[in-house]
OpenMM code with the backbone's topology and positions (N, CA, C; nanometers):
from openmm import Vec3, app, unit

residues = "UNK UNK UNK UNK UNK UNK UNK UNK UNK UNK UNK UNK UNK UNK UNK UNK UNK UNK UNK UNK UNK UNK UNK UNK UNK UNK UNK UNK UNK UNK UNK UNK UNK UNK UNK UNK UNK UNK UNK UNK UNK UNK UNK UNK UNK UNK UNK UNK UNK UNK UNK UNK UNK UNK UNK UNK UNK UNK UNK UNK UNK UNK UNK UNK UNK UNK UNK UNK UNK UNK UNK UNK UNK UNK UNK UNK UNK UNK UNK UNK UNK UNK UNK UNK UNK UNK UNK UNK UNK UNK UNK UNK UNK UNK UNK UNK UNK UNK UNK UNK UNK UNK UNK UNK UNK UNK UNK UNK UNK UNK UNK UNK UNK UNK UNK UNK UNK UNK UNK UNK UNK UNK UNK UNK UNK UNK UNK UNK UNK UNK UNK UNK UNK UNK UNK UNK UNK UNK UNK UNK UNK UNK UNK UNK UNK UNK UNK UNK UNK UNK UNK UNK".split()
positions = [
    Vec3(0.0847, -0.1201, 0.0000),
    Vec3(0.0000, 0.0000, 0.0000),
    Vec3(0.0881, 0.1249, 0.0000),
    Vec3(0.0967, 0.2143, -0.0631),
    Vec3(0.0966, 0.3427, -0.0682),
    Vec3(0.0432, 0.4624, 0.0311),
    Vec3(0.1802, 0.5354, 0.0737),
    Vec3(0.1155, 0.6182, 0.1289),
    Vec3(0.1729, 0.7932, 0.0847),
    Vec3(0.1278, 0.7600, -0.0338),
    Vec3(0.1162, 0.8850, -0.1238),
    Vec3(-0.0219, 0.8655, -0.2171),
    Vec3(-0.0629, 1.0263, -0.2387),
    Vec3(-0.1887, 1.0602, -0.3339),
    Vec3(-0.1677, 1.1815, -0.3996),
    Vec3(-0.1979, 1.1684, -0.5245),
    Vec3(-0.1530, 1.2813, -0.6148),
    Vec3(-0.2548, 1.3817, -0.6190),
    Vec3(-0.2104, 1.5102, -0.5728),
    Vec3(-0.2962, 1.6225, -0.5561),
    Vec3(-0.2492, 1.7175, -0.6590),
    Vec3(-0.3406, 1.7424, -0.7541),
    Vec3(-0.3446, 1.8624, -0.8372),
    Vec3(-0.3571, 2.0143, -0.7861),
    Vec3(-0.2075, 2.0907, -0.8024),
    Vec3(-0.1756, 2.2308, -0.7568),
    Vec3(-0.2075, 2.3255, -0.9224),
    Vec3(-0.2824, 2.4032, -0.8483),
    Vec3(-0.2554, 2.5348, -0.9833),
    Vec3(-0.2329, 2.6736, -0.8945),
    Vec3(-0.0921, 2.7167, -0.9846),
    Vec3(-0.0532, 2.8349, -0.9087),
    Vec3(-0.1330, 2.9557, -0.9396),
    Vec3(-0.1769, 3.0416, -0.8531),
    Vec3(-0.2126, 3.1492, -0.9064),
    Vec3(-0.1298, 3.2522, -0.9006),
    Vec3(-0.1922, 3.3764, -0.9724),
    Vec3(-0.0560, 3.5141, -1.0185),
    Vec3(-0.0442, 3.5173, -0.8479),
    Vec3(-0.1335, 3.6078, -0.7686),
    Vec3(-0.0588, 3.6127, -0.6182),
    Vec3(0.0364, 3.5155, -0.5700),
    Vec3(0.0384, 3.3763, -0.6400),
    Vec3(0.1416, 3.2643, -0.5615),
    Vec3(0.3064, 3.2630, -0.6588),
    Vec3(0.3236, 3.3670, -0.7332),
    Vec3(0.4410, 3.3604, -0.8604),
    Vec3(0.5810, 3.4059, -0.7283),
    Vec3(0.6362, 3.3010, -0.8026),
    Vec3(0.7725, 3.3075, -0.7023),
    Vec3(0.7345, 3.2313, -0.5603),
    Vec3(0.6825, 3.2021, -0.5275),
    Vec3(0.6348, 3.1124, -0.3883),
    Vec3(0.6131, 2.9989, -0.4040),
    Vec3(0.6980, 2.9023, -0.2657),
    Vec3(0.6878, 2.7942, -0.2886),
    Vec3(0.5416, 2.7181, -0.2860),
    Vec3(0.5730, 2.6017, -0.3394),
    Vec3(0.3934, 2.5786, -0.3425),
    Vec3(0.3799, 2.4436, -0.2382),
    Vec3(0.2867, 2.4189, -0.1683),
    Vec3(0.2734, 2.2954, -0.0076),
    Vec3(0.4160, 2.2249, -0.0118),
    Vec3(0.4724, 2.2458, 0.0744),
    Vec3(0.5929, 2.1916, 0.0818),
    Vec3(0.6686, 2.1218, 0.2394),
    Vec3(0.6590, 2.0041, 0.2149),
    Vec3(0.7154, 1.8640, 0.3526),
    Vec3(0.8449, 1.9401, 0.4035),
    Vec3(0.8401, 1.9894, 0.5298),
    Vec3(0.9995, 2.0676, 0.5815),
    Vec3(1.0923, 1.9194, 0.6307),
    Vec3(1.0399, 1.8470, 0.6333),
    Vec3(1.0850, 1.6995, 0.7053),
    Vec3(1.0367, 1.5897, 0.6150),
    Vec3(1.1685, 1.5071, 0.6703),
    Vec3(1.0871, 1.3566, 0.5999),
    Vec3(0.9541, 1.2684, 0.6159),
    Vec3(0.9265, 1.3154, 0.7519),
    Vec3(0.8455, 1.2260, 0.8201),
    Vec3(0.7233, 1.3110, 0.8620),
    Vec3(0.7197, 1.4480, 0.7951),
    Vec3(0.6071, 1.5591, 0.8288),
    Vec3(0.4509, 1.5332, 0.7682),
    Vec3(0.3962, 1.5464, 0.8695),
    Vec3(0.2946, 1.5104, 0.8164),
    Vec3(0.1931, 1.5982, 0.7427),
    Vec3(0.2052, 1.7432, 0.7827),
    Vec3(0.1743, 1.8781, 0.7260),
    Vec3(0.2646, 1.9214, 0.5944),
    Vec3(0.2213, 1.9989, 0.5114),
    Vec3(0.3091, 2.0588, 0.4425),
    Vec3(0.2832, 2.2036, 0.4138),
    Vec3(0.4157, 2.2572, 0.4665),
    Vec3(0.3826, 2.4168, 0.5231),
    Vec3(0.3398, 2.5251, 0.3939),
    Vec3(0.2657, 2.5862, 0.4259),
    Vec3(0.2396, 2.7221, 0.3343),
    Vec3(0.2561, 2.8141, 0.3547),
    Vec3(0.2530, 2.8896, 0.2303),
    Vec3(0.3482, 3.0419, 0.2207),
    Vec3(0.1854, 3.1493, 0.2410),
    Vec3(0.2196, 3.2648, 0.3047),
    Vec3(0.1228, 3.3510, 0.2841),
    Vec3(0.1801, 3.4729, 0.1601),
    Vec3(0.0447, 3.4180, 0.0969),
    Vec3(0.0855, 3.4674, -0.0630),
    Vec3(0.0243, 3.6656, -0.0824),
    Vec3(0.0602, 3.7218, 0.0119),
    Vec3(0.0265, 3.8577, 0.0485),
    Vec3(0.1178, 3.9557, -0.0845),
    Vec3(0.0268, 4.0635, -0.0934),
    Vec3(0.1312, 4.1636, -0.2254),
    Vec3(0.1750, 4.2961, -0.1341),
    Vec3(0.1201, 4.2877, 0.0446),
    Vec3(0.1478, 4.4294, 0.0873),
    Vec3(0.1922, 4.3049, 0.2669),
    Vec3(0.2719, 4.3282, 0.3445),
    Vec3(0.2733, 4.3098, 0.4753),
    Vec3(0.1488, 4.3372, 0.5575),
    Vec3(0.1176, 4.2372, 0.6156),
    Vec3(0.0031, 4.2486, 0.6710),
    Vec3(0.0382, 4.2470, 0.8554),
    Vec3(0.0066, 4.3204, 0.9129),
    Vec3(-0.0160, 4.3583, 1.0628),
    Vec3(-0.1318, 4.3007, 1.1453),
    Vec3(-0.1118, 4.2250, 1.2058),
    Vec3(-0.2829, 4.1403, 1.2905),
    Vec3(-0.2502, 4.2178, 1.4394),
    Vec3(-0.3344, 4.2820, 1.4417),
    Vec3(-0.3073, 4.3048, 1.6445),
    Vec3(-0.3479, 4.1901, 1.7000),
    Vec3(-0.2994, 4.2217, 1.8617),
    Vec3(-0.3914, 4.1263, 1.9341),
    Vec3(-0.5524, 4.1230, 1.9129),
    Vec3(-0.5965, 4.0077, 1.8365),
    Vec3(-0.7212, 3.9808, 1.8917),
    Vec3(-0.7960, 3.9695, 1.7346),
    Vec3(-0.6889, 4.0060, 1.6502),
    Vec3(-0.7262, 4.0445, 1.5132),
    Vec3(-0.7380, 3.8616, 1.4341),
    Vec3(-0.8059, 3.8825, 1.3278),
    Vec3(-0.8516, 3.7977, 1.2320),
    Vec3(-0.8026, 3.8199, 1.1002),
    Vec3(-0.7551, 3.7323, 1.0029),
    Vec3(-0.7330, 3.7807, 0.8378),
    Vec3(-0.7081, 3.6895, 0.7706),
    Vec3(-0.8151, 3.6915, 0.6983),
    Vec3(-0.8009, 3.6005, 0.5545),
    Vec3(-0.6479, 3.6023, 0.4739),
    Vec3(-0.6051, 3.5033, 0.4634),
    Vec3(-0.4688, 3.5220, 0.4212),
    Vec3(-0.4851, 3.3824, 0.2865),
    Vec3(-0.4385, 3.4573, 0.1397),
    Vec3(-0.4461, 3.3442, 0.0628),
    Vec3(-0.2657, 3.2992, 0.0521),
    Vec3(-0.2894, 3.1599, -0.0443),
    Vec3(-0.1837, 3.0862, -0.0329),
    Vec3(-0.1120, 3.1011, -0.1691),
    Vec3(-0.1858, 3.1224, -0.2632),
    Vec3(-0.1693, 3.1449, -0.4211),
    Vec3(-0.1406, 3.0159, -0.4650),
    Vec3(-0.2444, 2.9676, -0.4313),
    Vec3(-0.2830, 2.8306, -0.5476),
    Vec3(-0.4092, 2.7856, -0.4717),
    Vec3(-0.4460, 2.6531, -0.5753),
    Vec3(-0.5447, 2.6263, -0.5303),
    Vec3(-0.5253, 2.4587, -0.5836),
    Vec3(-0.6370, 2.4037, -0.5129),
    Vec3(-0.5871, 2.2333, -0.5300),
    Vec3(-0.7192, 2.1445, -0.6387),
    Vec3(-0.6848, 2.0296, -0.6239),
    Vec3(-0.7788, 1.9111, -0.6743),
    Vec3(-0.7474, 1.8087, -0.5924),
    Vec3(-0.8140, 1.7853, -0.4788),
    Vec3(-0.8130, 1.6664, -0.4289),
    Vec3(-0.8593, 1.5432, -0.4992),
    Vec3(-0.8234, 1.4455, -0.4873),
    Vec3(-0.9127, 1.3093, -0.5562),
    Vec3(-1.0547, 1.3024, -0.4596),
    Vec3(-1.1371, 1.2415, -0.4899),
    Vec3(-1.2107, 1.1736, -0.4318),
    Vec3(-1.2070, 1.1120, -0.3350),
    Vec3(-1.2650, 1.0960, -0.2115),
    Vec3(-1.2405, 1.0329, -0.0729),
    Vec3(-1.1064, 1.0953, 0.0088),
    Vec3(-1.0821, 1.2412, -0.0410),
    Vec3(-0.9558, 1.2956, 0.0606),
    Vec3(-1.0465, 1.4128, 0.1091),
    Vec3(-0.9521, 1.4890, 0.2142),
    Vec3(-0.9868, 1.6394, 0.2365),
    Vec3(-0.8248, 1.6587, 0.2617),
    Vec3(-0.8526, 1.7936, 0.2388),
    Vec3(-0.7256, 1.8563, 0.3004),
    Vec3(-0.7712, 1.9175, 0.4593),
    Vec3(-0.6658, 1.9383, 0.5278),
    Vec3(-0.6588, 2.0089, 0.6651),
    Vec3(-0.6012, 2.0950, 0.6471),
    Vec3(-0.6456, 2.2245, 0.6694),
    Vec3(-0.5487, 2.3346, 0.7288),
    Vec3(-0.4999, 2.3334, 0.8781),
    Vec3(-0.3895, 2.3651, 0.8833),
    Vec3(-0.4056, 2.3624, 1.0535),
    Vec3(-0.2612, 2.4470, 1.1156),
    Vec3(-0.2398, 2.5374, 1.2271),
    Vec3(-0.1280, 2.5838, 1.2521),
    Vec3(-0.0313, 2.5429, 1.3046),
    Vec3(0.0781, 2.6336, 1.2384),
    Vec3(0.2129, 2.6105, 1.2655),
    Vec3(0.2402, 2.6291, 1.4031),
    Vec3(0.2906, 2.5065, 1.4580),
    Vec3(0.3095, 2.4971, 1.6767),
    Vec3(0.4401, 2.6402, 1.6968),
    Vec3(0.4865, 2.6296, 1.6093),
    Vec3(0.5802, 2.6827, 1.6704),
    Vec3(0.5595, 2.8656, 1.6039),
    Vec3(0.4900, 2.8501, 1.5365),
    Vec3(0.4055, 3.0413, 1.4971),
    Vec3(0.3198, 3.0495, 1.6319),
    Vec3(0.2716, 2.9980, 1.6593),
    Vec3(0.1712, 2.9814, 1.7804),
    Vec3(0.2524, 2.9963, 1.9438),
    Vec3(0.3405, 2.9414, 1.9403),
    Vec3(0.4079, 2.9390, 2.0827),
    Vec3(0.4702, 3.0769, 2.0698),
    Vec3(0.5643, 3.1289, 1.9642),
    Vec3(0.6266, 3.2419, 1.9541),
    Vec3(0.5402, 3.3500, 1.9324),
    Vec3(0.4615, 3.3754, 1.8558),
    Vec3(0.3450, 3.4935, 1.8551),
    Vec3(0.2589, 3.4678, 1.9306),
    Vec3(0.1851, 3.3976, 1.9278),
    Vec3(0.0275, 3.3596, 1.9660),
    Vec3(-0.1103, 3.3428, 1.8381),
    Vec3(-0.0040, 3.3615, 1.7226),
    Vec3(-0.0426, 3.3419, 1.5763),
    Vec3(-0.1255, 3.2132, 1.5434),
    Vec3(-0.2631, 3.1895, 1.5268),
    Vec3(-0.2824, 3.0487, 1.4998),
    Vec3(-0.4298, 3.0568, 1.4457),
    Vec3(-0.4639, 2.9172, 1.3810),
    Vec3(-0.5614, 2.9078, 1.2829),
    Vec3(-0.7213, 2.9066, 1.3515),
    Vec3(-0.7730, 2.9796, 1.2802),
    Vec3(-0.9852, 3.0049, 1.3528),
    Vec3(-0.9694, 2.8700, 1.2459),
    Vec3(-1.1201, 2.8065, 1.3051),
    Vec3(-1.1762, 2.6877, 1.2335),
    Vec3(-1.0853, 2.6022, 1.2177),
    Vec3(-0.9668, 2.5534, 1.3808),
    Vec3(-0.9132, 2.4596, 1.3040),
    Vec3(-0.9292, 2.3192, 1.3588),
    Vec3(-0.9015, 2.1906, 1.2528),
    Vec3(-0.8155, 2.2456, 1.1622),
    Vec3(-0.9759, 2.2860, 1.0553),
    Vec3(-0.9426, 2.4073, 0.9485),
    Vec3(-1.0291, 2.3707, 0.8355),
    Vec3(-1.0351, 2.2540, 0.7332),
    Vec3(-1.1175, 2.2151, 0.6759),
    Vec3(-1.1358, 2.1694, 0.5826),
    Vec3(-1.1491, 2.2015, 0.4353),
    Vec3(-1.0760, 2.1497, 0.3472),
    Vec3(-1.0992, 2.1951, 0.2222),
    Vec3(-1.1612, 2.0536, 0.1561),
    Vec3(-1.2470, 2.0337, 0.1138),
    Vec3(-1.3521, 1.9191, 0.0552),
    Vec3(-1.3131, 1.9427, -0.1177),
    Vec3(-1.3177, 1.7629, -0.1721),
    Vec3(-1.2689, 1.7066, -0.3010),
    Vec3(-1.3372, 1.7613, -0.3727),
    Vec3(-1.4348, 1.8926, -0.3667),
    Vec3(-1.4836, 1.9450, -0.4702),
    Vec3(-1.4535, 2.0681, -0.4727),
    Vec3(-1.3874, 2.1348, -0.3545),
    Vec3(-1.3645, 2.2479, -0.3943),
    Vec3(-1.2766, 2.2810, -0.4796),
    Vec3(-1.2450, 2.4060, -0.5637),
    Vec3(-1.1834, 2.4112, -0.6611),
    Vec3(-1.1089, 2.5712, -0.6897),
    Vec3(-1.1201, 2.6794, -0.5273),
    Vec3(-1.0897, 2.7911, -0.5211),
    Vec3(-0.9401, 2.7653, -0.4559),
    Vec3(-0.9627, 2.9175, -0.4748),
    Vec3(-0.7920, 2.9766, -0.3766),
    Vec3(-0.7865, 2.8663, -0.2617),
    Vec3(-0.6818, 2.8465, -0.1941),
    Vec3(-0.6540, 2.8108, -0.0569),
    Vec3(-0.6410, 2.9045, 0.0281),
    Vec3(-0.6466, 2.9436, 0.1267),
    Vec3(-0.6713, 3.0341, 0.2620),
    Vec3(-0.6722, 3.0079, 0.3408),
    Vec3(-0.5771, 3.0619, 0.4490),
    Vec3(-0.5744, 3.0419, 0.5664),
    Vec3(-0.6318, 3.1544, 0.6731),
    Vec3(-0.7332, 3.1273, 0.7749),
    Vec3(-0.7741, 3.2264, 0.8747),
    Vec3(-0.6918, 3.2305, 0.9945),
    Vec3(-0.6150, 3.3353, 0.9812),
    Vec3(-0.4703, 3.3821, 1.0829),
    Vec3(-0.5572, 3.4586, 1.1752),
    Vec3(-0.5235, 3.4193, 1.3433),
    Vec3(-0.5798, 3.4981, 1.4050),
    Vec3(-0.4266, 3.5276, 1.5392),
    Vec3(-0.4140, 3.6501, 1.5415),
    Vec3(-0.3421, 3.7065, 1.6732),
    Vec3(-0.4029, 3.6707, 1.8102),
    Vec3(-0.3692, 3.5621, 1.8690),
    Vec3(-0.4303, 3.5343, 2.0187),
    Vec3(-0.3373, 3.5744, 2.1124),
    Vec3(-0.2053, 3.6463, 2.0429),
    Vec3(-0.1051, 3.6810, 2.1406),
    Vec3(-0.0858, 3.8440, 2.1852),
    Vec3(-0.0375, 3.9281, 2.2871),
    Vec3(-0.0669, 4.0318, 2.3571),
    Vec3(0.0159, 4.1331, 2.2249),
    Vec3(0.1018, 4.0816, 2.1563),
    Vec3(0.1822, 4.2203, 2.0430),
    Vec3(0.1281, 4.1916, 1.9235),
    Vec3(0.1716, 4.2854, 1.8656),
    Vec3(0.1092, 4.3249, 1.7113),
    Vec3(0.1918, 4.1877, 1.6514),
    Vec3(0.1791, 4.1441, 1.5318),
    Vec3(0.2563, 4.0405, 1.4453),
    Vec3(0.2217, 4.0676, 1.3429),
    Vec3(0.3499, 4.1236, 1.2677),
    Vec3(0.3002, 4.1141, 1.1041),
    Vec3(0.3691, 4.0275, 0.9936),
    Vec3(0.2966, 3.9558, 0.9302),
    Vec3(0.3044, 3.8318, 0.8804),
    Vec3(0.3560, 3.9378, 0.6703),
    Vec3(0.4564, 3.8553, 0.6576),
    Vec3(0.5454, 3.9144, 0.5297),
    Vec3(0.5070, 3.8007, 0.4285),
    Vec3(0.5163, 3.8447, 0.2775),
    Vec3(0.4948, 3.7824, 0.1640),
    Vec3(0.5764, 3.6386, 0.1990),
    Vec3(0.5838, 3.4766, 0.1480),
    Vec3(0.6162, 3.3989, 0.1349),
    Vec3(0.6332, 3.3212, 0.3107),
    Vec3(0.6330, 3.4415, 0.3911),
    Vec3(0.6387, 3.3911, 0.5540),
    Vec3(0.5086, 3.2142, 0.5546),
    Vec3(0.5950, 3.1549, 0.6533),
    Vec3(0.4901, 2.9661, 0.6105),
    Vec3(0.4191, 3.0356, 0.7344),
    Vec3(0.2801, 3.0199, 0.6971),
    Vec3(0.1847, 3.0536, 0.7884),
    Vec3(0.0800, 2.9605, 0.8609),
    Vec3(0.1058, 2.7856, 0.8173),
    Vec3(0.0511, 2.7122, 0.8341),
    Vec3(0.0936, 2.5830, 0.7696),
    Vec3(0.0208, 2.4779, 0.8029),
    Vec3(0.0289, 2.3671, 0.7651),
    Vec3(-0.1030, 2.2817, 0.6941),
    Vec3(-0.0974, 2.2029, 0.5790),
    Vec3(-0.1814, 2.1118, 0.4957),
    Vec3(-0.1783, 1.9849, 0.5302),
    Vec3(-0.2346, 1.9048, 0.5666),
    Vec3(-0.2159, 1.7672, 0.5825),
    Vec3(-0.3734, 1.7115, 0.4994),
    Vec3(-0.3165, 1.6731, 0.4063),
    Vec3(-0.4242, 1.5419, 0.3312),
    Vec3(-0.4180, 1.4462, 0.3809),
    Vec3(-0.5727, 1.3897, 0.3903),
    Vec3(-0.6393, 1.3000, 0.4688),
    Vec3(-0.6970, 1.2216, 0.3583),
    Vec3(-0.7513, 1.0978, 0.4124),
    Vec3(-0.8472, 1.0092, 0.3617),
    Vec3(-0.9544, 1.0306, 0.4594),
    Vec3(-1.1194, 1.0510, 0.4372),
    Vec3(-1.2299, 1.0651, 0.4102),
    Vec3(-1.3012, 0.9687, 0.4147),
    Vec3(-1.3983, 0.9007, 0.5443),
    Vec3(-1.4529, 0.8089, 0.5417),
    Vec3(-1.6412, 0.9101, 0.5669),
    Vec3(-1.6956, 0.8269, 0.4774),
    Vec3(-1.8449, 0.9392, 0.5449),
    Vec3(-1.9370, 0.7973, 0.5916),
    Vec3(-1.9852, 0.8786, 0.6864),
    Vec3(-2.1179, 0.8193, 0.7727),
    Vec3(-2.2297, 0.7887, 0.6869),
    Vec3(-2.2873, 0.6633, 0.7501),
    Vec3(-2.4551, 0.6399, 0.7096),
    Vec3(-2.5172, 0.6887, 0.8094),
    Vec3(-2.5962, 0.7640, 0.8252),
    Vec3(-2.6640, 0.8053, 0.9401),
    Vec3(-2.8288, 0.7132, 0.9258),
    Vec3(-2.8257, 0.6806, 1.0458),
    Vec3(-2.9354, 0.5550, 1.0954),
    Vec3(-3.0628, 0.5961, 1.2086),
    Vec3(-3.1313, 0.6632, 1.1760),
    Vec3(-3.2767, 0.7223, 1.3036),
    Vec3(-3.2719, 0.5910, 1.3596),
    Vec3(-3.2975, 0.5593, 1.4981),
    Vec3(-3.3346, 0.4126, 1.5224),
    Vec3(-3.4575, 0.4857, 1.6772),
    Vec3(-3.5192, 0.3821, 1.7074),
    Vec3(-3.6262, 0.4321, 1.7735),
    Vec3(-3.5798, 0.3889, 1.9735),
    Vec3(-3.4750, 0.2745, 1.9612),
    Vec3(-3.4683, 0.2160, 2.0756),
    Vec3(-3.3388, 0.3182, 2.1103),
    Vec3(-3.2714, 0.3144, 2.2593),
    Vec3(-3.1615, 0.3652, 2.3698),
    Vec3(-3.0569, 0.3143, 2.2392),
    Vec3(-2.9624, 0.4310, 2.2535),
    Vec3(-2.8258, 0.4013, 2.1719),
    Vec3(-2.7834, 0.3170, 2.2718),
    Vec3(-2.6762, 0.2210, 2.2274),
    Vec3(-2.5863, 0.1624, 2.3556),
    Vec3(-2.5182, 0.2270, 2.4505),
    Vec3(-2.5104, 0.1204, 2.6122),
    Vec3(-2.4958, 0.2197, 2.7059),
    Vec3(-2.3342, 0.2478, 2.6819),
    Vec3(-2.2784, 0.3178, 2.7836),
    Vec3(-2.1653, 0.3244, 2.7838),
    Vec3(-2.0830, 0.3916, 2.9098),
    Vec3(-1.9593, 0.3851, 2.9706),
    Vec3(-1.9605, 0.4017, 3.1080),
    Vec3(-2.0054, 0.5652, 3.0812),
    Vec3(-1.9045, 0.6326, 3.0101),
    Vec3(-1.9116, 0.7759, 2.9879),
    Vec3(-2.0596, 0.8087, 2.9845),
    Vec3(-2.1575, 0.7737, 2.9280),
    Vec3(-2.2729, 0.8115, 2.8694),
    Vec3(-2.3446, 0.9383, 2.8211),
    Vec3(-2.3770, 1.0292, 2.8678),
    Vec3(-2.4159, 1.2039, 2.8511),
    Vec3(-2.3348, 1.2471, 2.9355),
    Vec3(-2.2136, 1.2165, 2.9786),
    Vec3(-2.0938, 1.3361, 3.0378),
    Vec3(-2.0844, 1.3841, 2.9362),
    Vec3(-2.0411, 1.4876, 2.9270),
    Vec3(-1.9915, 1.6283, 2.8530),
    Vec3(-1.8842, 1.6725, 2.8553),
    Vec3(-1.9053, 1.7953, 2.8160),
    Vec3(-1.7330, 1.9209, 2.8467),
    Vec3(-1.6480, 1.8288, 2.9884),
    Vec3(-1.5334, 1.8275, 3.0075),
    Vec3(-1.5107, 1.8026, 3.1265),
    Vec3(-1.5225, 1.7163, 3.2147),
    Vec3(-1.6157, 1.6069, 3.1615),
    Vec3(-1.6562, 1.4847, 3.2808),
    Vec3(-1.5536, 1.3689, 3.2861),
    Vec3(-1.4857, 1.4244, 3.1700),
    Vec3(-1.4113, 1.2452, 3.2014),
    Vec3(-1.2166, 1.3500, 3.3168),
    Vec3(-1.2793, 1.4590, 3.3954),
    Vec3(-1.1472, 1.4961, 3.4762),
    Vec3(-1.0752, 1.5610, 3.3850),
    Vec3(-0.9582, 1.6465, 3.4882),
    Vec3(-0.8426, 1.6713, 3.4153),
    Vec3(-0.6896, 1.6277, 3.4632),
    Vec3(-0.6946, 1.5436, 3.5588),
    Vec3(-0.5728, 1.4553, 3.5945),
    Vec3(-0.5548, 1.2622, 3.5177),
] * unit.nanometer
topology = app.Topology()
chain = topology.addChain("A")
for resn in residues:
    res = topology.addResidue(resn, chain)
    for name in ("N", "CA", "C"):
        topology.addAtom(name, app.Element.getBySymbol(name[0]), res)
């Protein structure tokens, strides 16, 4: 078995000269992206911004992509991804984008080609969803929630 899948990249003009999803490691499971910006962008604390990647993909069938942030943009700024990780679904067919949000106390401004995140393609299993009329099975957990299973 294979554990590679061929994903169709098309660069766009904002992505010219930038690298396009790229493995920093052998064994990485993300592959980092460039923020494909034409002016420096500034997020204060607390701030939000659409940030594109300058390209856009073709997943096969039965994948998604993940967006998801970079640990170590995150520990050093407080820089990290809303909605994560996102999803990009085998039909979409736009820009890639990442939603950069400042959760840290200083300004951070994020520069043309700066890796602002990480991609990890997945395989895609979907649910049958089943109404049934009798008790789902029990289970010890059962309707605990937020918090019930402790934090030690």
């Amino acid at each position: 078995m294979s554990n590679h899948v061929r994903v169709s990249v098309r660069r766009l003009p904002e992505g010219d000269g930038l690298p396009l999803p790229l493995y920093m490691s052998e064994l990485a499971a993300g592959a980092d992206l460039c923020a494909a910006l034409s002016d420096d962008l500034t997020l204060m604390p607390g701030a939000r911004a659409l940030v594109p990647t300058g390209f856009s993909i073709a997943l096969p069938s039965g994948y998604e992509a993940q967006i998801r942030p970079r640990s170590g943009l995150a520990l050093r700024s407080g820089v990290t991804c809303l909605n994560s990780p996102g999803t990009i679904d085998a039909d979409y067919r736009g820009p890639v984008c990442v939603l950069l949000a400042n959760l840290g106390a200083e300004p951070v401004t994020v520069r043309r080609g700066d890796r602002i995140a990480q991609m990890v393609v997945a395989p895609v299993v979907r649910a049958v969803f089943e109404v049934i009329e009798e008790e789902l099975p029990a289970t010890v957990r059962a309707d605990g929630g937020f918090g019930s299973t402790g934090v030690a």
